[in-house]
N, C-alpha and C positions, 0 to 999 in steps of 0.2 A: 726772837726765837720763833720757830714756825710750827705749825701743829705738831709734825712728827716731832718735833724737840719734846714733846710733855711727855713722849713715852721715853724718854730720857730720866728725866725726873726719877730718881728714886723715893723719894719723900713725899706721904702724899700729903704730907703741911706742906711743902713747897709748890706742890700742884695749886693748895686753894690758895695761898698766899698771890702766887703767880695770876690767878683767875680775878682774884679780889685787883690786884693791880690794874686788868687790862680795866677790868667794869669802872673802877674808880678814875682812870684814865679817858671814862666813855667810849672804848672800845669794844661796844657791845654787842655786835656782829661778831669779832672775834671772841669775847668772851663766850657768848652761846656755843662757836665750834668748839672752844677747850671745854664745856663742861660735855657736850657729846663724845669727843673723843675719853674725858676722862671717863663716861656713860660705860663707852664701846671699851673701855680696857679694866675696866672694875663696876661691872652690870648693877653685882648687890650691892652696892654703895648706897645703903639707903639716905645718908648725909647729902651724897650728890647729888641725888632724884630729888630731894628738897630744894635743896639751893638751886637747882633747874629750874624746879617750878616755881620758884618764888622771884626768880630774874622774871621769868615771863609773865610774871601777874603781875609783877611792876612796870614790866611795859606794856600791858592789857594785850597781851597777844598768845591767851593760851590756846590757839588755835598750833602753833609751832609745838607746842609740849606734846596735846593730843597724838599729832602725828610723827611723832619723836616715840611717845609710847607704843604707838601701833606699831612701829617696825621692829621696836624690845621683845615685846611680848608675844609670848607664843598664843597661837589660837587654840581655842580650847572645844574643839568641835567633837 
């Protein structure tokens, strides 16, 4: 299935379900794209902004999350 496909998905247990697949498959390049995209298609997802960051701090690279939140979040000047 290809990115666009998760906006397919109507379910979003099938989203994590699907996500948990790619990760446990070690496909953790594309898993990081599915949980952005699923970021970019349901922002308040507070479930998924965890499970984002807890991909990335298991691969000690929360420099990726950082700038993943900078582009969410509005500036607040």
């Amino acid at each position: 299935m290809q990115l666009a496909g998760l906006l397919k998905i109507r379910s979003v247990t099938d989203i994590k379900k699907y996500i948990e697949i790619e990760l446990q498959l070690g496909n953790i390049n594309h898993g990081r794209k599915l949980y952005e995209k699923y970021l970019e298609w349901s922002p308040e997802n507070c479930y998924a902004w965890s499970k984002y960051e807890e991909l990335e701090r298991s691969l000690c690279e929360t420099g990726e999350l950082g700038q993943s939140l900078s582009l969410r979040l509005p500036d607040k000047d």
